[in-house]
Wavefront OBJ file of the C-alpha trace (Angstrom):
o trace
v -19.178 57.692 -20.769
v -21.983 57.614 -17.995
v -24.145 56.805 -20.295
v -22.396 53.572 -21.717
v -21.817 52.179 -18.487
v -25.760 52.627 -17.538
v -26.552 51.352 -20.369
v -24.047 47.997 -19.515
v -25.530 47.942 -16.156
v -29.152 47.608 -18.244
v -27.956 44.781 -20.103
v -26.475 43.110 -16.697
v -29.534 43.437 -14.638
v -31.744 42.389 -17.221
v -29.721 39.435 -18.558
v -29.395 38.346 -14.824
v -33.095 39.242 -14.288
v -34.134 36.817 -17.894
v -31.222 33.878 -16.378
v -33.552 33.722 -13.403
v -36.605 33.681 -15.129
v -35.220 30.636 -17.225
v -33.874 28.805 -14.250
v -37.687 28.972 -12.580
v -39.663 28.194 -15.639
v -37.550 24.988 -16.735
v -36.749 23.412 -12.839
v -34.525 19.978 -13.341
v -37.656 17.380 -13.131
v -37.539 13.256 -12.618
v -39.098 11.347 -15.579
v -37.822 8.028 -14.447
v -35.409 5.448 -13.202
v -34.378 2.322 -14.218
v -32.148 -0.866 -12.006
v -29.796 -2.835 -14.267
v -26.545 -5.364 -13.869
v -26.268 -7.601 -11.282
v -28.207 -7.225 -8.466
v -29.687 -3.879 -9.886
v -26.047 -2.299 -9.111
v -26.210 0.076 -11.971
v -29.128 2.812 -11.615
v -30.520 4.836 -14.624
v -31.888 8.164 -13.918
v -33.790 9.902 -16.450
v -34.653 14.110 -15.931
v -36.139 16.654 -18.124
v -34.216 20.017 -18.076
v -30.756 19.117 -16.293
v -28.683 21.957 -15.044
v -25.995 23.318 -17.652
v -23.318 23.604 -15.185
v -20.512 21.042 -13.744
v -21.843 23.055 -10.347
v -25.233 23.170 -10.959
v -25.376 19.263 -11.715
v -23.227 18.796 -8.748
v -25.469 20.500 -6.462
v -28.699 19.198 -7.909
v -27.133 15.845 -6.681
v -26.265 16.578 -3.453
v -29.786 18.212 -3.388
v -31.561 15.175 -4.276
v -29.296 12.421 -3.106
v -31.007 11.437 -0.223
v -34.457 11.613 -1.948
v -33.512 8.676 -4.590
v -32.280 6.658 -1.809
v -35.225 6.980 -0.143
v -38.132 6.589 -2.447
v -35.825 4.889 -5.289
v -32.787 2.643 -2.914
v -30.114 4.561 -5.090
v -27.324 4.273 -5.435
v -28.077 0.062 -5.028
v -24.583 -0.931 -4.167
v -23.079 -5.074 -4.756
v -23.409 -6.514 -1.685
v -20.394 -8.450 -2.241
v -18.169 -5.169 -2.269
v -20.686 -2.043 -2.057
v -19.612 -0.884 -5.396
v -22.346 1.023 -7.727
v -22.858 3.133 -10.835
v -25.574 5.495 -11.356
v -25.985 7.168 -14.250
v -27.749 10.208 -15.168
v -29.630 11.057 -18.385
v -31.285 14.417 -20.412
v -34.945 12.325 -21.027
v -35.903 15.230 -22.865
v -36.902 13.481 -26.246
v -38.800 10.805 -24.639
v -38.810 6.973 -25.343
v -38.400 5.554 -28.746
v -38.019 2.636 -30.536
v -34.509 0.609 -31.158
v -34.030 2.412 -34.433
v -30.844 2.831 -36.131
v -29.038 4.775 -33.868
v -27.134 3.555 -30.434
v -29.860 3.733 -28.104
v -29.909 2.588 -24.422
v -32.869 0.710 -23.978
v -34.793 -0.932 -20.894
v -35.353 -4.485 -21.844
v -37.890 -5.056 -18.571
v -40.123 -2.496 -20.495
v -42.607 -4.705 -22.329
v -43.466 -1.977 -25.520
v -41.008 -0.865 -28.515
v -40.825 2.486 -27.320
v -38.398 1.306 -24.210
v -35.212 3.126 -25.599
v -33.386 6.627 -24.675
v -30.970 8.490 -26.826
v -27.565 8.658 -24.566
v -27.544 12.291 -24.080
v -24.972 11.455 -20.631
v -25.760 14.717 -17.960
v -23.384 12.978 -15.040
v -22.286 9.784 -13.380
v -21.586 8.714 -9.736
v -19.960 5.920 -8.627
v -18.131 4.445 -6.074
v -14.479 2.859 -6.190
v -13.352 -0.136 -4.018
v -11.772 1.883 -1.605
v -15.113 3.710 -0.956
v -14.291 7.002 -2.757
v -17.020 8.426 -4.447
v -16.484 9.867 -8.005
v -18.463 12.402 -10.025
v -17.896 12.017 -13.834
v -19.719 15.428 -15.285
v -18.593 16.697 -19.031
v -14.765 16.765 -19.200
v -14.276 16.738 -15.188
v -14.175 14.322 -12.367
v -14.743 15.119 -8.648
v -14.894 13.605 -5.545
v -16.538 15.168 -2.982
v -14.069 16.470 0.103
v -15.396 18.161 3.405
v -18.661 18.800 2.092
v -16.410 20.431 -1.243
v -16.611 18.997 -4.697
v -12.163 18.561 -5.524
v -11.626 18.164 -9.573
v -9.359 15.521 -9.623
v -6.094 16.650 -12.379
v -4.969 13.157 -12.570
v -5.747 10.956 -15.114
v -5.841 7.408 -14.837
v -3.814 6.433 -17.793
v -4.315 2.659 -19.508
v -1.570 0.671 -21.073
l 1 2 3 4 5 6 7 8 9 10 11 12 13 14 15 16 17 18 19 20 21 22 23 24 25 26 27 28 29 30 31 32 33 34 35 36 37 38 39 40 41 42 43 44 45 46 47 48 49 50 51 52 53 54 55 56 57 58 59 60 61 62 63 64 65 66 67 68 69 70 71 72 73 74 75 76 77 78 79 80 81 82 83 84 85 86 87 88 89 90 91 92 93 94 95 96 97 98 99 100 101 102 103 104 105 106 107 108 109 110 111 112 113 114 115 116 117 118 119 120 121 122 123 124 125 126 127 128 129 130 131 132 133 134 135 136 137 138 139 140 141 142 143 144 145 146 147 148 149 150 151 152 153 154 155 156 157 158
């Protein structure tokens, strides 16, 4: 019996140990970002290697929030009622051409390779009431006391 729970407590450490290892050697990176809508109201980020957790995305965020306003001015709200969008992208295949499939593409980028494949990581945006939402998979959060809240409602359309 001893020696089945050593050998569990192997397979922990090490799997912990090799989860750590991964984390280290692939670090979230910034490829790009792209302004579009009105006003450039709607921001485009574009990262290599995004976290694989609704947590790990959130905190990334919060982690480099006040870096991409900063450097980038997002979010880039409306100035008629401070609303914005940002959305967040896996850039991990690179740019490519129109092609057949639904591609988001960057028309201010003058070569045919100005087009991502949607692979959606996250989006933040802000409501008219000045709420700020975190769309991330299957969940949306707004951020409470310094806590990320998953909001249960659903906003239901008739």
């Amino acid at each position: 019996m001893k020696k089945y729970l050593l050998i569990a407590m192997l397979i922990a450490v090490t799997a912990a140990a090799g989860w750590g290892w991964y984390l280290k050697a692939h670090p979230t990176t910034l490829v790009a970002t792209h302004k579009m809508g009105e006003d450039g109201f709607m921001s485009i980020i574009l990262i290599k290697n995004p976290p694989l957790t609704d947590k790990g995305k959130l905190d990334w965020w919060v982690r480099n929030a006040a870096m991409f306003k900063e450097k980038y001015n997002i979010p880039a709200p409306l100035k008629s009622n401070e609303y914005f969008i940002i959305d967040v992208f896996d850039f991990s295949d690179g740019y490519k051409e129109l092609g057949k499939y639904d591609r988001l593409c960057f028309d201010k980028m003058k070569t045919s390779k100005n087009c991502i494949d949607k692979n959606w990581v996250m989006t933040i945006r802000s409501s008219v009431n000045g709420k700020i939402w975190y769309d991330v998979d299957e969940s949306t959060y707004i951020e409470k006391n310094g806590k990320f809240l998953e909001v249960k409602e659903k906003i239901k359309i008739k």
